[in-house]
C-alpha positions as a Python dict, from the first residue, in 0.01 Angstrom:
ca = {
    (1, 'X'): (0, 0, 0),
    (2, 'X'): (110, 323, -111),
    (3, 'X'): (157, 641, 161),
    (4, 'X'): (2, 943, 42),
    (5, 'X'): (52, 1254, 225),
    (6, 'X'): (-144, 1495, 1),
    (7, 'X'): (-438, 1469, 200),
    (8, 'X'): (-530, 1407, 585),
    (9, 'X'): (-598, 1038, 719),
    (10, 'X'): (-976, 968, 745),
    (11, 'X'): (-1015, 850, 1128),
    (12, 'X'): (-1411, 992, 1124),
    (13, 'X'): (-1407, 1331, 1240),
    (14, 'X'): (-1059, 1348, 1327),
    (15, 'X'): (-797, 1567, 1098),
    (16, 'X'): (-514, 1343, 1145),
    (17, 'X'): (-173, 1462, 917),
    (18, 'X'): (139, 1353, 945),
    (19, 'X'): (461, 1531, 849),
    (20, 'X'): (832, 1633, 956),
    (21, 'X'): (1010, 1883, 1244),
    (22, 'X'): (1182, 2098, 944),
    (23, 'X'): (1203, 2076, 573),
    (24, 'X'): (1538, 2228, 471),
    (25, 'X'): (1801, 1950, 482),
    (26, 'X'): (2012, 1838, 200),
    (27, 'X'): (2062, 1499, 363),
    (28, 'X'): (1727, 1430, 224),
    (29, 'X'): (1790, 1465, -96),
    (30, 'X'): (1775, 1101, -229),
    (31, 'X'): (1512, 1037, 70),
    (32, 'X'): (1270, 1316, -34),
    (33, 'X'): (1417, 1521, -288),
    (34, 'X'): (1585, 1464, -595),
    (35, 'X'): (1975, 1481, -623),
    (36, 'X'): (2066, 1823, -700),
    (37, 'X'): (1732, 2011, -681),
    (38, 'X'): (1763, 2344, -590),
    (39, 'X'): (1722, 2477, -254),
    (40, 'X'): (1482, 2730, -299),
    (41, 'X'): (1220, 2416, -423),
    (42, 'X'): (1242, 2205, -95),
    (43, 'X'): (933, 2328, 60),
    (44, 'X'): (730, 2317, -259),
    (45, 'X'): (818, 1951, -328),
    (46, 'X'): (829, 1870, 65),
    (47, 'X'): (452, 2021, 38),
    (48, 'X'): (332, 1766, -238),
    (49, 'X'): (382, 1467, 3),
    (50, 'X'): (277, 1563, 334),
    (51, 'X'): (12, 1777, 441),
    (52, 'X'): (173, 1880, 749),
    (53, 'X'): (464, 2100, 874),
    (54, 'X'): (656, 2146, 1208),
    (55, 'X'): (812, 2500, 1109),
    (56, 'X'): (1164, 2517, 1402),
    (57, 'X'): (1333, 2796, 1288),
    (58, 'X'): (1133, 2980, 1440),
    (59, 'X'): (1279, 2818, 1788),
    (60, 'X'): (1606, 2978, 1666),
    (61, 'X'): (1530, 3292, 1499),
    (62, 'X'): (1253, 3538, 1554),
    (63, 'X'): (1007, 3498, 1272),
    (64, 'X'): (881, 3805, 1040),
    (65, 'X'): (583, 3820, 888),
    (66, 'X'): (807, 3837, 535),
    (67, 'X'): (900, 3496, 556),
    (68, 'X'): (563, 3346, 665),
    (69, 'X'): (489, 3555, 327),
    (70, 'X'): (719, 3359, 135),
    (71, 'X'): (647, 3025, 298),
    (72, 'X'): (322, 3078, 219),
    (73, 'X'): (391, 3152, -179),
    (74, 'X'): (618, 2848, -199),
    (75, 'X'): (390, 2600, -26),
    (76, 'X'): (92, 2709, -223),
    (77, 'X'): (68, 2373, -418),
    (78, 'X'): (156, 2087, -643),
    (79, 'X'): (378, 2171, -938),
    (80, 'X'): (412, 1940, -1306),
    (81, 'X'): (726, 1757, -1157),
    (82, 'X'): (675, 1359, -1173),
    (83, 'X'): (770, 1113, -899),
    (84, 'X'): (1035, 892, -1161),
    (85, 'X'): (1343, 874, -977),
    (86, 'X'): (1479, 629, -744),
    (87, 'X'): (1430, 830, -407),
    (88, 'X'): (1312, 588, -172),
    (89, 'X'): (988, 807, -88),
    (90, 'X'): (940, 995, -409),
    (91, 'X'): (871, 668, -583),
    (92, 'X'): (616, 555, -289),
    (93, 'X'): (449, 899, -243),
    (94, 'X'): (266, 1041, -563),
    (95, 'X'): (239, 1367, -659),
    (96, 'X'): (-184, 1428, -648),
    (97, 'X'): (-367, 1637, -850),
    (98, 'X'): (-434, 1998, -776),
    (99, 'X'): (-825, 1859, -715),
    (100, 'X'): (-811, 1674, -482),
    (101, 'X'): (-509, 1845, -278),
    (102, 'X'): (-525, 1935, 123),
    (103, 'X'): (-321, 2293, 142),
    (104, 'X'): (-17, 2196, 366),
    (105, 'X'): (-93, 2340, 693),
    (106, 'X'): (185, 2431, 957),
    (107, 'X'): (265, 2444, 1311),
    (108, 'X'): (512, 2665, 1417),
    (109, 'X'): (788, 2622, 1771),
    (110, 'X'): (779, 2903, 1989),
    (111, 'X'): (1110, 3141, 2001),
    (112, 'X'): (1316, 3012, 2220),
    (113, 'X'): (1313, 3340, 2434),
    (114, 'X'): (990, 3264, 2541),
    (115, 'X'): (1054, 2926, 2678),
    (116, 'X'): (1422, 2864, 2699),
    (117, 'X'): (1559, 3268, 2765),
    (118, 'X'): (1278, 3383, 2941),
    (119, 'X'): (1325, 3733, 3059),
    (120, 'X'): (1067, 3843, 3334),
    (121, 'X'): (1069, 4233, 3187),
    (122, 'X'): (1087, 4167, 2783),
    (123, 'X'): (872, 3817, 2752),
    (124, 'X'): (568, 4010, 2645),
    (125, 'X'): (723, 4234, 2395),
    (126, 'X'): (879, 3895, 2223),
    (127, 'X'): (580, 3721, 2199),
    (128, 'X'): (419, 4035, 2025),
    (129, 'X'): (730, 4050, 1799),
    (130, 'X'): (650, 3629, 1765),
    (131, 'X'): (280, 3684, 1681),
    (132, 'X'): (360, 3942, 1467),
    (133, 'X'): (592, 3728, 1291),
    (134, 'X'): (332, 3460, 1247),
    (135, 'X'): (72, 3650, 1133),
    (136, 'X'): (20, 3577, 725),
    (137, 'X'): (-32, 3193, 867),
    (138, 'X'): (-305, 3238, 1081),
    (139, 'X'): (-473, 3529, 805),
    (140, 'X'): (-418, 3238, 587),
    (141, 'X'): (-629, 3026, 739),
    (142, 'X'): (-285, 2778, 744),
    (143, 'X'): (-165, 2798, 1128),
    (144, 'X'): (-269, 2482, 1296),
    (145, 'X'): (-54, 2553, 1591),
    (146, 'X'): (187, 2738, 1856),
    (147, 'X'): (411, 2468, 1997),
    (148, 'X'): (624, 2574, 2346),
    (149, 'X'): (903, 2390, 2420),
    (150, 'X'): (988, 2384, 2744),
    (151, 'X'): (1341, 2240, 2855),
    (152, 'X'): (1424, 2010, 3138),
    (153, 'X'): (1545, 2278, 3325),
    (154, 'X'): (1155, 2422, 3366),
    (155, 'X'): (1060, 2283, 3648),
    (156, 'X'): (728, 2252, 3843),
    (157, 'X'): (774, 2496, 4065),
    (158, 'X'): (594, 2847, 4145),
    (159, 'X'): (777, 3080, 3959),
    (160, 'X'): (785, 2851, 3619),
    (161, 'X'): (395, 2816, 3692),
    (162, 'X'): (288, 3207, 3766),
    (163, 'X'): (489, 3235, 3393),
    (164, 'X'): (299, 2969, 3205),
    (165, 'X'): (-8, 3126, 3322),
    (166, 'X'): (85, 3466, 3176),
    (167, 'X'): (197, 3284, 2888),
    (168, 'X'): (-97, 3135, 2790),
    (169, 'X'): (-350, 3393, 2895),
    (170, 'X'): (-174, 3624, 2653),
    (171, 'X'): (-158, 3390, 2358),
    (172, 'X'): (-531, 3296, 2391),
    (173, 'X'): (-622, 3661, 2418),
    (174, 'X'): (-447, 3706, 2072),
    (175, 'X'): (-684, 3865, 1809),
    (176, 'X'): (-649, 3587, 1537),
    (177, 'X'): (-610, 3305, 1802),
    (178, 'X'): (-800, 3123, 1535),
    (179, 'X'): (-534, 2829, 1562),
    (180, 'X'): (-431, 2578, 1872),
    (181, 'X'): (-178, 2577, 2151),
    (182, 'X'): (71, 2266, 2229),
    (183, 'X'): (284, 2252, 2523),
    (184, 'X'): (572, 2027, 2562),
    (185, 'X'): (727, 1963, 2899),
    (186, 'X'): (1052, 1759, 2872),
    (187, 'X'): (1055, 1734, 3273),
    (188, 'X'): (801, 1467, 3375),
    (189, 'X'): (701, 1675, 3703),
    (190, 'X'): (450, 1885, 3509),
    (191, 'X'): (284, 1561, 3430),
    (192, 'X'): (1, 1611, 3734),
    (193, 'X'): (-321, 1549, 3758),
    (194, 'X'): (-342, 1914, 3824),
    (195, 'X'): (-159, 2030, 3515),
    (196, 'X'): (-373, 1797, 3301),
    (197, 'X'): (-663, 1925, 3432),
    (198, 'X'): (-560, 2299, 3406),
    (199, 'X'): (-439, 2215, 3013),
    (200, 'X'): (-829, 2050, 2940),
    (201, 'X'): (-983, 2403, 3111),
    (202, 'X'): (-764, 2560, 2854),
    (203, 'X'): (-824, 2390, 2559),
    (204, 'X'): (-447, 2341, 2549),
    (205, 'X'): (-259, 2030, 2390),
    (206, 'X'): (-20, 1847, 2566),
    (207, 'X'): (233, 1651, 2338),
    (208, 'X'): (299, 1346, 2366),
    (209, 'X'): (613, 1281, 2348),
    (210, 'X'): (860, 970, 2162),
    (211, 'X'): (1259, 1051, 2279),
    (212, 'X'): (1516, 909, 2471),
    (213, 'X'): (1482, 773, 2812),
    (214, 'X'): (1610, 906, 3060),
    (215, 'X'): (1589, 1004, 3440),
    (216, 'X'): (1307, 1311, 3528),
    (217, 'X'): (1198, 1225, 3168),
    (218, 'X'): (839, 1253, 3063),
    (219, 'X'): (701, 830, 2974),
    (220, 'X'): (529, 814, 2622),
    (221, 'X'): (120, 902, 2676),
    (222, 'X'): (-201, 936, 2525),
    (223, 'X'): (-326, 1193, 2738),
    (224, 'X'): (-549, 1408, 2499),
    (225, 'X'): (-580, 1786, 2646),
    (226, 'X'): (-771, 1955, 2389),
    (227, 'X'): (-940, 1914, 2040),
    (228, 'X'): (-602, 1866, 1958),
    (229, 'X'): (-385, 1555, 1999),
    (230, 'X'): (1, 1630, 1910),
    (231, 'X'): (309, 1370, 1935),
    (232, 'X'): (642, 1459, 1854),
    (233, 'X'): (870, 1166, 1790),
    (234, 'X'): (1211, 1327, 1839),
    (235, 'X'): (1460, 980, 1845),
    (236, 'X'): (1572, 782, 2079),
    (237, 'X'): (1912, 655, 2221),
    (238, 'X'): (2092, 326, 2142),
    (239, 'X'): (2005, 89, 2429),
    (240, 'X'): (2276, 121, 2650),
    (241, 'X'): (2496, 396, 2536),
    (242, 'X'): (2353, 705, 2750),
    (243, 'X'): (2585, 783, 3057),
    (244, 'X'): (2526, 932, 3349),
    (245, 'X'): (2615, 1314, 3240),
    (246, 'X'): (2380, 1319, 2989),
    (247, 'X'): (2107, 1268, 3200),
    (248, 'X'): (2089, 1671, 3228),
    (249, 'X'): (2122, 1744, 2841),
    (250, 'X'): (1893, 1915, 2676),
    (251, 'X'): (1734, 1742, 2373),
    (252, 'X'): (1791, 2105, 2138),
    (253, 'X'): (2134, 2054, 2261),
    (254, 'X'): (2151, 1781, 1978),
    (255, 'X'): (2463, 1634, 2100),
    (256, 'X'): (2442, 1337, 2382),
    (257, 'X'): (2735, 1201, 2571),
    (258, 'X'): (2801, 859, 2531),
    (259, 'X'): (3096, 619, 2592),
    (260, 'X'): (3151, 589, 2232),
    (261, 'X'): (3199, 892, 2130),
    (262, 'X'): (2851, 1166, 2025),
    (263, 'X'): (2545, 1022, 1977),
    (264, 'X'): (2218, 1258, 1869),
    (265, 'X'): (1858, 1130, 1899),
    (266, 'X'): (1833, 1273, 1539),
    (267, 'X'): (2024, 967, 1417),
    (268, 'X'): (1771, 735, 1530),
    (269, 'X'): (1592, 552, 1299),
    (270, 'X'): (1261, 403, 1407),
    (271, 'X'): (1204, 23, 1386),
    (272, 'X'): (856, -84, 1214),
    (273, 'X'): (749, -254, 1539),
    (274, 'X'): (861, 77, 1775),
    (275, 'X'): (609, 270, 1528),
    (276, 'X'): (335, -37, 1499),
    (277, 'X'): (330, 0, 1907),
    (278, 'X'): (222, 370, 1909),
    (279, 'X'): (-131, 236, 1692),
    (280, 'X'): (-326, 184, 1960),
    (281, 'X'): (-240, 521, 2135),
    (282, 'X'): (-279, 673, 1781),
    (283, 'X'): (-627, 527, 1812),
    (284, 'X'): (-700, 639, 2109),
    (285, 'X'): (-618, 1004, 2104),
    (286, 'X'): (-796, 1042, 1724),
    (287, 'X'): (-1092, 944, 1935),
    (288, 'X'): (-1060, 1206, 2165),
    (289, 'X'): (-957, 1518, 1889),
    (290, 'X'): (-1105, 1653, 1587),
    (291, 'X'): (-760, 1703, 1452),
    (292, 'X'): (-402, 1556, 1533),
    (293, 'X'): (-49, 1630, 1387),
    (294, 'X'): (206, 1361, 1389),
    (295, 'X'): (582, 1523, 1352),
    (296, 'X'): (923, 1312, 1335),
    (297, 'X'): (1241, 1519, 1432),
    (298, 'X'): (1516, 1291, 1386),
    (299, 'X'): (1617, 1426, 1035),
    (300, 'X'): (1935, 1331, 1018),
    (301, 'X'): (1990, 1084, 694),
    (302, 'X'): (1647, 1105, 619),
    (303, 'X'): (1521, 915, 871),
    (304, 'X'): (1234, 1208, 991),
    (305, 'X'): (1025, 1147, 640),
    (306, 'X'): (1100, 763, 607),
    (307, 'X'): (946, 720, 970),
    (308, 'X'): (684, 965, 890),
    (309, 'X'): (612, 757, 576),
    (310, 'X'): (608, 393, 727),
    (311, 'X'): (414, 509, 1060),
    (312, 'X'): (103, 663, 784),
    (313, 'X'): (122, 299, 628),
    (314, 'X'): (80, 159, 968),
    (315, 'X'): (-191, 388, 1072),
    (316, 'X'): (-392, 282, 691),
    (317, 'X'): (-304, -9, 791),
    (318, 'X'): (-492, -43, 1095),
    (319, 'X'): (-785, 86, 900),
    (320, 'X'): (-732, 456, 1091),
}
Protein backbone atom coordinates (compact mmCIF):
# COMPACT_ATOMS: atom_id res chain seq x y z
CA UNK A 1 0.00 0.00 0.00
CA UNK A 2 1.10 3.23 -1.11
CA UNK A 3 1.57 6.41 1.61
CA UNK A 4 0.02 9.43 0.42
CA UNK A 5 0.52 12.54 2.25
CA UNK A 6 -1.44 14.95 0.01
CA UNK A 7 -4.38 14.69 2.00
CA UNK A 8 -5.30 14.07 5.85
CA UNK A 9 -5.98 10.38 7.19
CA UNK A 10 -9.76 9.68 7.45
CA UNK A 11 -10.15 8.50 11.28
CA UNK A 12 -14.11 9.92 11.24
CA UNK A 13 -14.07 13.31 12.40
CA UNK A 14 -10.59 13.48 13.27
CA UNK A 15 -7.97 15.67 10.98
CA UNK A 16 -5.14 13.43 11.45
CA UNK A 17 -1.73 14.62 9.17
CA UNK A 18 1.39 13.53 9.45
CA UNK A 19 4.61 15.31 8.49
CA UNK A 20 8.32 16.33 9.56
CA UNK A 21 10.10 18.83 12.44
CA UNK A 22 11.82 20.98 9.44
CA UNK A 23 12.03 20.76 5.73
CA UNK A 24 15.38 22.28 4.71
CA UNK A 25 18.01 19.50 4.82
CA UNK A 26 20.12 18.38 2.00
CA UNK A 27 20.62 14.99 3.63
CA UNK A 28 17.27 14.30 2.24
CA UNK A 29 17.90 14.65 -0.96
CA UNK A 30 17.75 11.01 -2.29
CA UNK A 31 15.12 10.37 0.70
CA UNK A 32 12.70 13.16 -0.34
CA UNK A 33 14.17 15.21 -2.88
CA UNK A 34 15.85 14.64 -5.95
CA UNK A 35 19.75 14.81 -6.23
CA UNK A 36 20.66 18.23 -7.00
CA UNK A 37 17.32 20.11 -6.81
CA UNK A 38 17.63 23.44 -5.90
CA UNK A 39 17.22 24.77 -2.54
CA UNK A 40 14.82 27.30 -2.99
CA UNK A 41 12.20 24.16 -4.23
CA UNK A 42 12.42 22.05 -0.95
CA UNK A 43 9.33 23.28 0.60
CA UNK A 44 7.30 23.17 -2.59
CA UNK A 45 8.18 19.51 -3.28
CA UNK A 46 8.29 18.70 0.65
CA UNK A 47 4.52 20.21 0.38
CA UNK A 48 3.32 17.66 -2.38
CA UNK A 49 3.82 14.67 0.03
CA UNK A 50 2.77 15.63 3.34
CA UNK A 51 0.12 17.77 4.41
CA UNK A 52 1.73 18.80 7.49
CA UNK A 53 4.64 21.00 8.74
CA UNK A 54 6.56 21.46 12.08
CA UNK A 55 8.12 25.00 11.09
CA UNK A 56 11.64 25.17 14.02
CA UNK A 57 13.33 27.96 12.88
CA UNK A 58 11.33 29.80 14.40
CA UNK A 59 12.79 28.18 17.88
CA UNK A 60 16.06 29.78 16.66
CA UNK A 61 15.30 32.92 14.99
CA UNK A 62 12.53 35.38 15.54
CA UNK A 63 10.07 34.98 12.72
CA UNK A 64 8.81 38.05 10.40
CA UNK A 65 5.83 38.20 8.88
CA UNK A 66 8.07 38.37 5.35
CA UNK A 67 9.00 34.96 5.56
CA UNK A 68 5.63 33.46 6.65
CA UNK A 69 4.89 35.55 3.27
CA UNK A 70 7.19 33.59 1.35
CA UNK A 71 6.47 30.25 2.98
CA UNK A 72 3.22 30.78 2.19
CA UNK A 73 3.91 31.52 -1.79
CA UNK A 74 6.18 28.48 -1.99
CA UNK A 75 3.90 26.00 -0.26
CA UNK A 76 0.92 27.09 -2.23
CA UNK A 77 0.68 23.73 -4.18
CA UNK A 78 1.56 20.87 -6.43
CA UNK A 79 3.78 21.71 -9.38
CA UNK A 80 4.12 19.40 -13.06
CA UNK A 81 7.26 17.57 -11.57
CA UNK A 82 6.75 13.59 -11.73
CA UNK A 83 7.70 11.13 -8.99
CA UNK A 84 10.35 8.92 -11.61
CA UNK A 85 13.43 8.74 -9.77
CA UNK A 86 14.79 6.29 -7.44
CA UNK A 87 14.30 8.30 -4.07
CA UNK A 88 13.12 5.88 -1.72
CA UNK A 89 9.88 8.07 -0.88
CA UNK A 90 9.40 9.95 -4.09
CA UNK A 91 8.71 6.68 -5.83
CA UNK A 92 6.16 5.55 -2.89
CA UNK A 93 4.49 8.99 -2.43
CA UNK A 94 2.66 10.41 -5.63
CA UNK A 95 2.39 13.67 -6.59
CA UNK A 96 -1.84 14.28 -6.48
CA UNK A 97 -3.67 16.37 -8.50
CA UNK A 98 -4.34 19.98 -7.76
CA UNK A 99 -8.25 18.59 -7.15
CA UNK A 100 -8.11 16.74 -4.82
CA UNK A 101 -5.09 18.45 -2.78
CA UNK A 102 -5.25 19.35 1.23
CA UNK A 103 -3.21 22.93 1.42
CA UNK A 104 -0.17 21.96 3.66
CA UNK A 105 -0.93 23.40 6.93
CA UNK A 106 1.85 24.31 9.57
CA UNK A 107 2.65 24.44 13.11
CA UNK A 108 5.12 26.65 14.17
CA UNK A 109 7.88 26.22 17.71
CA UNK A 110 7.79 29.03 19.89
CA UNK A 111 11.10 31.41 20.01
CA UNK A 112 13.16 30.12 22.20
CA UNK A 113 13.13 33.40 24.34
CA UNK A 114 9.90 32.64 25.41
CA UNK A 115 10.54 29.26 26.78
CA UNK A 116 14.22 28.64 26.99
CA UNK A 117 15.59 32.68 27.65
CA UNK A 118 12.78 33.83 29.41
CA UNK A 119 13.25 37.33 30.59
CA UNK A 120 10.67 38.43 33.34
CA UNK A 121 10.69 42.33 31.87
CA UNK A 122 10.87 41.67 27.83
CA UNK A 123 8.72 38.17 27.52
CA UNK A 124 5.68 40.10 26.45
CA UNK A 125 7.23 42.34 23.95
CA UNK A 126 8.79 38.95 22.23
CA UNK A 127 5.80 37.21 21.99
CA UNK A 128 4.19 40.35 20.25
CA UNK A 129 7.30 40.50 17.99
CA UNK A 130 6.50 36.29 17.65
CA UNK A 131 2.80 36.84 16.81
CA UNK A 132 3.60 39.42 14.67
CA UNK A 133 5.92 37.28 12.91
CA UNK A 134 3.32 34.60 12.47
CA UNK A 135 0.72 36.50 11.33
CA UNK A 136 0.20 35.77 7.25
CA UNK A 137 -0.32 31.93 8.67
CA UNK A 138 -3.05 32.38 10.81
CA UNK A 139 -4.73 35.29 8.05
CA UNK A 140 -4.18 32.38 5.87
CA UNK A 141 -6.29 30.26 7.39
CA UNK A 142 -2.85 27.78 7.44
CA UNK A 143 -1.65 27.98 11.28
CA UNK A 144 -2.69 24.82 12.96
CA UNK A 145 -0.54 25.53 15.91
CA UNK A 146 1.87 27.38 18.56
CA UNK A 147 4.11 24.68 19.97
CA UNK A 148 6.24 25.74 23.46
CA UNK A 149 9.03 23.90 24.20
CA UNK A 150 9.88 23.84 27.44
CA UNK A 151 13.41 22.40 28.55
CA UNK A 152 14.24 20.10 31.38
CA UNK A 153 15.45 22.78 33.25
CA UNK A 154 11.55 24.22 33.66
CA UNK A 155 10.60 22.83 36.48
CA UNK A 156 7.28 22.52 38.43
CA UNK A 157 7.74 24.96 40.65
CA UNK A 158 5.94 28.47 41.45
CA UNK A 159 7.77 30.80 39.59
CA UNK A 160 7.85 28.51 36.19
CA UNK A 161 3.95 28.16 36.92
CA UNK A 162 2.88 32.07 37.66
CA UNK A 163 4.89 32.35 33.93
CA UNK A 164 2.99 29.69 32.05
CA UNK A 165 -0.08 31.26 33.22
CA UNK A 166 0.85 34.66 31.76
CA UNK A 167 1.97 32.84 28.88
CA UNK A 168 -0.97 31.35 27.90
CA UNK A 169 -3.50 33.93 28.95
CA UNK A 170 -1.74 36.24 26.53
CA UNK A 171 -1.58 33.90 23.58
CA UNK A 172 -5.31 32.96 23.91
CA UNK A 173 -6.22 36.61 24.18
CA UNK A 174 -4.47 37.06 20.72
CA UNK A 175 -6.84 38.65 18.09
CA UNK A 176 -6.49 35.87 15.37
CA UNK A 177 -6.10 33.05 18.02
CA UNK A 178 -8.00 31.23 15.35
CA UNK A 179 -5.34 28.29 15.62
CA UNK A 180 -4.31 25.78 18.72
CA UNK A 181 -1.78 25.77 21.51
CA UNK A 182 0.71 22.66 22.29
CA UNK A 183 2.84 22.52 25.23
CA UNK A 184 5.72 20.27 25.62
CA UNK A 185 7.27 19.63 28.99
CA UNK A 186 10.52 17.59 28.72
CA UNK A 187 10.55 17.34 32.73
CA UNK A 188 8.01 14.67 33.75
CA UNK A 189 7.01 16.75 37.03
CA UNK A 190 4.50 18.85 35.09
CA UNK A 191 2.84 15.61 34.30
CA UNK A 192 0.01 16.11 37.34
CA UNK A 193 -3.21 15.49 37.58
CA UNK A 194 -3.42 19.14 38.24
CA UNK A 195 -1.59 20.30 35.15
CA UNK A 196 -3.73 17.97 33.01
CA UNK A 197 -6.63 19.25 34.32
CA UNK A 198 -5.60 22.99 34.06
CA UNK A 199 -4.39 22.15 30.13
CA UNK A 200 -8.29 20.50 29.40
CA UNK A 201 -9.83 24.03 31.11
CA UNK A 202 -7.64 25.60 28.54
CA UNK A 203 -8.24 23.90 25.59
CA UNK A 204 -4.47 23.41 25.49
CA UNK A 205 -2.59 20.30 23.90
CA UNK A 206 -0.20 18.47 25.66
CA UNK A 207 2.33 16.51 23.38
CA UNK A 208 2.99 13.46 23.66
CA UNK A 209 6.13 12.81 23.48
CA UNK A 210 8.60 9.70 21.62
CA UNK A 211 12.59 10.51 22.79
CA UNK A 212 15.16 9.09 24.71
CA UNK A 213 14.82 7.73 28.12
CA UNK A 214 16.10 9.06 30.60
CA UNK A 215 15.89 10.04 34.40
CA UNK A 216 13.07 13.11 35.28
CA UNK A 217 11.98 12.25 31.68
CA UNK A 218 8.39 12.53 30.63
CA UNK A 219 7.01 8.30 29.74
CA UNK A 220 5.29 8.14 26.22
CA UNK A 221 1.20 9.02 26.76
CA UNK A 222 -2.01 9.36 25.25
CA UNK A 223 -3.26 11.93 27.38
CA UNK A 224 -5.49 14.08 24.99
CA UNK A 225 -5.80 17.86 26.46
CA UNK A 226 -7.71 19.55 23.89
CA UNK A 227 -9.40 19.14 20.40
CA UNK A 228 -6.02 18.66 19.58
CA UNK A 229 -3.85 15.55 19.99
CA UNK A 230 0.01 16.30 19.10
CA UNK A 231 3.09 13.70 19.35
CA UNK A 232 6.42 14.59 18.54
CA UNK A 233 8.70 11.66 17.90
CA UNK A 234 12.11 13.27 18.39
CA UNK A 235 14.60 9.80 18.45
CA UNK A 236 15.72 7.82 20.79
CA UNK A 237 19.12 6.55 22.21
CA UNK A 238 20.92 3.26 21.42
CA UNK A 239 20.05 0.89 24.29
CA UNK A 240 22.76 1.21 26.50
CA UNK A 241 24.96 3.96 25.36
CA UNK A 242 23.53 7.05 27.50
CA UNK A 243 25.85 7.83 30.57
CA UNK A 244 25.26 9.32 33.49
CA UNK A 245 26.15 13.14 32.40
CA UNK A 246 23.80 13.19 29.89
CA UNK A 247 21.07 12.68 32.00
CA UNK A 248 20.89 16.71 32.28
CA UNK A 249 21.22 17.44 28.41
CA UNK A 250 18.93 19.15 26.76
CA UNK A 251 17.34 17.42 23.73
CA UNK A 252 17.91 21.05 21.38
CA UNK A 253 21.34 20.54 22.61
CA UNK A 254 21.51 17.81 19.78
CA UNK A 255 24.63 16.34 21.00
CA UNK A 256 24.42 13.37 23.82
CA UNK A 257 27.35 12.01 25.71
CA UNK A 258 28.01 8.59 25.31
CA UNK A 259 30.96 6.19 25.92
CA UNK A 260 31.51 5.89 22.32
CA UNK A 261 31.99 8.92 21.30
CA UNK A 262 28.51 11.66 20.25
CA UNK A 263 25.45 10.22 19.77
CA UNK A 264 22.18 12.58 18.69
CA UNK A 265 18.58 11.30 18.99
CA UNK A 266 18.33 12.73 15.39
CA UNK A 267 20.24 9.67 14.17
CA UNK A 268 17.71 7.35 15.30
CA UNK A 269 15.92 5.52 12.99
CA UNK A 270 12.61 4.03 14.07
CA UNK A 271 12.04 0.23 13.86
CA UNK A 272 8.56 -0.84 12.14
CA UNK A 273 7.49 -2.54 15.39
CA UNK A 274 8.61 0.77 17.75
CA UNK A 275 6.09 2.70 15.28
CA UNK A 276 3.35 -0.37 14.99
CA UNK A 277 3.30 0.00 19.07
CA UNK A 278 2.22 3.70 19.09
CA UNK A 279 -1.31 2.36 16.92
CA UNK A 280 -3.26 1.84 19.60
CA UNK A 281 -2.40 5.21 21.35
CA UNK A 282 -2.79 6.73 17.81
CA UNK A 283 -6.27 5.27 18.12
CA UNK A 284 -7.00 6.39 21.09
CA UNK A 285 -6.18 10.04 21.04
CA UNK A 286 -7.96 10.42 17.24
CA UNK A 287 -10.92 9.44 19.35
CA UNK A 288 -10.60 12.06 21.65
CA UNK A 289 -9.57 15.18 18.89
CA UNK A 290 -11.05 16.53 15.87
CA UNK A 291 -7.60 17.03 14.52
CA UNK A 292 -4.02 15.56 15.33
CA UNK A 293 -0.49 16.30 13.87
CA UNK A 294 2.06 13.61 13.89
CA UNK A 295 5.82 15.23 13.52
CA UNK A 296 9.23 13.12 13.35
CA UNK A 297 12.41 15.19 14.32
CA UNK A 298 15.16 12.91 13.86
CA UNK A 299 16.17 14.26 10.35
CA UNK A 300 19.35 13.31 10.18
CA UNK A 301 19.90 10.84 6.94
CA UNK A 302 16.47 11.05 6.19
CA UNK A 303 15.21 9.15 8.71
CA UNK A 304 12.34 12.08 9.91
CA UNK A 305 10.25 11.47 6.40
CA UNK A 306 11.00 7.63 6.07
CA UNK A 307 9.46 7.20 9.70
CA UNK A 308 6.84 9.65 8.90
CA UNK A 309 6.12 7.57 5.76
CA UNK A 310 6.08 3.93 7.27
CA UNK A 311 4.14 5.09 10.60
CA UNK A 312 1.03 6.63 7.84
CA UNK A 313 1.22 2.99 6.28
CA UNK A 314 0.80 1.59 9.68
CA UNK A 315 -1.91 3.88 10.72
CA UNK A 316 -3.92 2.82 6.91
CA UNK A 317 -3.04 -0.09 7.91
CA UNK A 318 -4.92 -0.43 10.95
CA UNK A 319 -7.85 0.86 9.00
CA UNK A 320 -7.32 4.56 10.91
Amino acid sequence: MEANFSSPCDLGTCDLRIGTVGYEYPEWEGVLYHHGTDKEAYLRLYCERFSTLELDFTFHTMPKAAQMRDILAQARGPSAIQAQSQNQLIQKMPVQEPSGRTSTDFSVIAYSSLTHRIDPFTWSRSLRTFLKGIEPLAEAGRLCAVLLVFPFSFRYREEERRYLDKLLKALETYPLATYSLAVEFQNSEWLTLRVIEELKNRNVALCALDMPRMEGRPPISDIVTSDLAYIRFLGRAAPGVLTASSKSSSIEEGAWSIEEGLWSPDFYRYKREELALWIPRVLSMSAQASKMRIFFGNRREGSAPLDACALAELVRAAGL
